[in-house]
N, C-alpha and C positions, 0 to 999 in steps of 0.2 A: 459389472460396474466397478468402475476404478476407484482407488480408496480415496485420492483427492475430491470424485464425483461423488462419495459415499461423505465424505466429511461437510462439503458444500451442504446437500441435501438435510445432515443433521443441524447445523447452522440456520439454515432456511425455519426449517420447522419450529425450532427454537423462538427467533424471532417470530414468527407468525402465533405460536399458540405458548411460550412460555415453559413450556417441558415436554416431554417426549419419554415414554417407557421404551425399555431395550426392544423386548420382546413384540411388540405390536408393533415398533418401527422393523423389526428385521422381515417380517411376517411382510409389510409393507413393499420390501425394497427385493421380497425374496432372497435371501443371506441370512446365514444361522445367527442366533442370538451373538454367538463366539463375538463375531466377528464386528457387529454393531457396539460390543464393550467395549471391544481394542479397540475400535472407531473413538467411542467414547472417550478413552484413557489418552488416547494421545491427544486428543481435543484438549482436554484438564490439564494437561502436562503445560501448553501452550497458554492457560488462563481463557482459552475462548470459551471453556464450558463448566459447569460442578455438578460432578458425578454425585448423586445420591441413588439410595437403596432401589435398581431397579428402573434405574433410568439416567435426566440430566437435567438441569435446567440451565438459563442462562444464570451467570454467576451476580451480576448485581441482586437476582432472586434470591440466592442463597443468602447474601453476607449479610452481617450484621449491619445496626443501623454506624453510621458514622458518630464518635464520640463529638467532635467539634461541630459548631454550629454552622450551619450553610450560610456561603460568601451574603451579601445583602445585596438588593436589588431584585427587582423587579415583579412580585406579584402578580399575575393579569395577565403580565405578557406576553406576546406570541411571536416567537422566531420562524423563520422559515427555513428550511435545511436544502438548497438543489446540489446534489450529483451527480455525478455519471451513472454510479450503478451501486448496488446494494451487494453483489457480488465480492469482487474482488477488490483488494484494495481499504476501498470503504466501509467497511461490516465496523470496523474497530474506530474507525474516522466520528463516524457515527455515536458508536457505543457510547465513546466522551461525551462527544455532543447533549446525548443525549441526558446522561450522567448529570454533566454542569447546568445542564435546562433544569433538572427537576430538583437540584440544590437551591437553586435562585426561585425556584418557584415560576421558572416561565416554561411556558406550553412550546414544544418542538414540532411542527409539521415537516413535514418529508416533500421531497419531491425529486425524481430521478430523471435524468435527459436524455440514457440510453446513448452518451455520444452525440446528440443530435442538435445543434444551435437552435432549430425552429421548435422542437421539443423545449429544449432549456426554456426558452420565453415563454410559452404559452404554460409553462410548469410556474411560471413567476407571477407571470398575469394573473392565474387563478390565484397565488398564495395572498399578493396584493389585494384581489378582489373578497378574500375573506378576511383580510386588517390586517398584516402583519405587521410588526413594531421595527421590525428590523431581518436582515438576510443575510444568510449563509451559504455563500457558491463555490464551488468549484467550476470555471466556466470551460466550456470545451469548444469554444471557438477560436478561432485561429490568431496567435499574437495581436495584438492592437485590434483585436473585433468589438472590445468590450465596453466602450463607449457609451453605449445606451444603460449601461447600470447607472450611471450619474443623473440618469431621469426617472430614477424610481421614487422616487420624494420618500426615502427611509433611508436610513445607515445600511451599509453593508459591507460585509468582511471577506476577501479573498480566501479561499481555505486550501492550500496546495499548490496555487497558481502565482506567478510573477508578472503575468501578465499584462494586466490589468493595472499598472502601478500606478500608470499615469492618469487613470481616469480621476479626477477629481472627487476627492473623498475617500478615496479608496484604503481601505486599511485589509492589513492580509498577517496570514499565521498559515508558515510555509516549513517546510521539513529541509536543511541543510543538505539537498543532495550530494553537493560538489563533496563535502565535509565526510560524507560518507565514501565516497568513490576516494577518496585521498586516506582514508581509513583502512580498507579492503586493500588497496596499492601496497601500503607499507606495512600491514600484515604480508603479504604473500611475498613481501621482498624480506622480510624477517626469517620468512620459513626456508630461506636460501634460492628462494625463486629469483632469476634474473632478465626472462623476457615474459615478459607478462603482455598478454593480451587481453581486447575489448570485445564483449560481445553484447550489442544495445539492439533493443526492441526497434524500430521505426516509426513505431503508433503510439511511442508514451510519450506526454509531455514535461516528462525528467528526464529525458534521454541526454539531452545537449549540458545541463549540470552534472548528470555522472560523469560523459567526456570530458568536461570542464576539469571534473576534479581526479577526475584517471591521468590527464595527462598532466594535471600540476603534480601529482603524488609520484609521477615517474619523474619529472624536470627537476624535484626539490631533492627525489633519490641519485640523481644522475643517473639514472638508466634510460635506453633509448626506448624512441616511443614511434618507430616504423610504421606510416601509413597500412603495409599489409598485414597489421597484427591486429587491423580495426575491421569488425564487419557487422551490420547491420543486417535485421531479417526483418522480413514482411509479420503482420499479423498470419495464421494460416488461414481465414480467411477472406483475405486481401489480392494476396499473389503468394498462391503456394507454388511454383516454379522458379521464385526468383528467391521464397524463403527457402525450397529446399537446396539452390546451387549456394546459401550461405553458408548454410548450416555442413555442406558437403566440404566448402574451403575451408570451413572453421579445424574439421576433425582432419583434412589431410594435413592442417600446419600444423598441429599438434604431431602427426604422421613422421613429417620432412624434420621434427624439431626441432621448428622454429618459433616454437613457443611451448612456455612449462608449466605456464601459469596465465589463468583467465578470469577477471571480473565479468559476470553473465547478470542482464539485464532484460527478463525478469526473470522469476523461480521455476515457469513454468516452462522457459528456454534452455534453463539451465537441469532439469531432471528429460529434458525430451534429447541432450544430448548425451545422458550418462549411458543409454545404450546404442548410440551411432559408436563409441568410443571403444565401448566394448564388443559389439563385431568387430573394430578394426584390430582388437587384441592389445588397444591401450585400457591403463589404470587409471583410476581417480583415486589417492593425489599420486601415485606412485608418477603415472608419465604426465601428466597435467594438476595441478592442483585448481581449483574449484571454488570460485566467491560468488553466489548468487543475490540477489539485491530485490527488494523488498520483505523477505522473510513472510512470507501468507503460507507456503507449506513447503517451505526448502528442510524443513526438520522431517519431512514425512518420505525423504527418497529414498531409495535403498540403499543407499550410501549419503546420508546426512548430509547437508549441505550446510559447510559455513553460509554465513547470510549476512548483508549489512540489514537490520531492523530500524525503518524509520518510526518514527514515536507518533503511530497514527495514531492512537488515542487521546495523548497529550495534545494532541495539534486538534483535533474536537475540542477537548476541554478547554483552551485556551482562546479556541475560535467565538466560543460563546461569553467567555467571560470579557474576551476586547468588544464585542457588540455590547454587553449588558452596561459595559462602563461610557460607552460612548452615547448609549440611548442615556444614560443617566446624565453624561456632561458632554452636549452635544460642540460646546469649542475646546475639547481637549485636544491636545495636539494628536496628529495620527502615529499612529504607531504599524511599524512593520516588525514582525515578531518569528523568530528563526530558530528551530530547536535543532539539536543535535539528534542525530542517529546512533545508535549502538553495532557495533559486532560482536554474533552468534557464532563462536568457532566452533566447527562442529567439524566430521569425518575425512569433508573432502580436500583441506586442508595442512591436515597434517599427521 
């Protein structure tokens, strides 16, 4: 089992039962204690976990209580939470969410869509069918599908998504991707890099704001921004023959050096090419430097990967507190709320 597999699997357990001993999880996974600690330690490192005597728990268990008193609003209430997945991405989406619920004193239900539109609904129906006050989605239907949220007779708040802007009512709390993508650009043009390339997922729906903001951060640089320096891959379970012929043009243009520098979208594209790169007897950053984009384990590759970190937690926290104000003053104006992303400079950059 691979460490990112091993770190997932710690995470899970967590969430499920609230701590986990080293030793009985490693007994579990088959893997020596050693290596479920370093598992551990880097997890701490990150804030997803708190190592104590012999194990972990999740870190909201450990901390102390908050010295200020929780925002006001809402007693009784019941939020409902749909995502795509508890996985990737969303684990820390959540966290917040869930954070700000039990600040406010309102109850968070969960509900996951697995990617699935007809999932997503039928995950709504039910939350609807046991009361909820209000709703928190990430929709995973296709631009302009989302229509039918405006007939759910409760407030609800976009969490990730642009989509959905024009549906009447709509309020959302979204991660500034372009902002980030224009961040990663002029770091890697700082570090003396001057053809810098793109490498975007196909299946995320921030793909076209990282372009967005990749190719403003090269136009405001004046550096060119060459259609062949853009390439796009499949999910690999999608079309793995048309992701592996990208993923093969990606490392020869690095090869031809015609690019020295690449913003990689996502972390798990960007560690699957650190050894395509290294058969071909190129370096990370020596012959290519390296910006991976969401940061979920771009710290964990064997060559560290700078990352842009969007503020998936923040964007929970605030998902819940623009639902909690709107359930409270239902003609407040709407609000669209857009936080900043940070960069993690990390190995592969510099």
């Amino acid at each position: 089992m691979h460490a990112e597999d091993r770190h997932q699997a710690i995470l899970r357990r967590l969430r499920e039962r609230g701590s986990l001993r080293v030793t009985d999880f490693a007994e579990e996974l088959k893997v020596s204690a050693v290596t479920v600690r370093r598992d551990v330690e880097a997890l701490a490192e990150r804030g997803l976990v708190a190592r104590v005597h012999g194990g972990a728990l999740l870190p909201e268990a450990s901390a102390p209580a908050a010295a200020q008193p929780p925002p006001p609003a809402g007693p009784g209430l019941v939020f409902g939470l749909v995502v795509p997945t508890a996985d990737y991405y969303y684990p820390e989406v959540i966290r917040g969410a869930r954070e700000a619920a039990a600040a406010r004193g309102v109850r968070l239900v969960l509900g996951l869509s697995q990617y699935s539109p007809d999932e997503e609904r039928a995950q709504v129906r039910q939350l609807l069918a046991h009361g909820i006050d209000g709703l928190l989605i990430a929709p995973c239907g296709t631009p302009g599908a989302q229509d039918w949220l405006a007939a759910l007779g409760v407030p609800f708040v976009l969490v990730e998504r642009r989509s959905g802007d024009d549906v009447p009512g709509a309020e959302r709390v979204v991660t500034d991707h372009a902002h980030g993508a224009r961040l990663a650009v002029r770091h890697l043009a700082d570090s003396g890099r001057g053809r810098i390339g793109l490498l975007l997922r196909a299946d995320s729906p921030h793909s076209a704001l990282v372009q967005e903001g990749y190719l403003a951060g090269l136009a405001s640089l004046g550096l060119p921004a060459p259609d062949s320096l853009r390439f796009t891959v499949a999910a690999p379970e999608t079309d793995p023959v048309r992701r592996e012929a990208q993923l093969d043009a990606f490392t020869e243009a690095v090869e031809a050096d015609l690019l020295d520098a690449a913003l990689v979208h996502n972390d798990h594209d960007a560690i699957v090419l650190l050894p395509r790169l290294r058969v071909r007897g190129l370096s990370v950053p020596g012959d290519v430097a390296i910006v991976a984009y969401d940061d979920e384990v771009a710290a964990l590759a064997d060559i560290p990967l700078t990352a842009v970190a969007p503020p998936k937690r923040a964007v929970g926290v605030a998902a819940v507190d623009l639902l909690a104000l709107r359930v409270a003053d239902p003609a407040r104006p709407r609000h669209h709320l857009s936080i900043l992303p940070d960069l993690k400079v990390r190995a592969s950059s510099t």
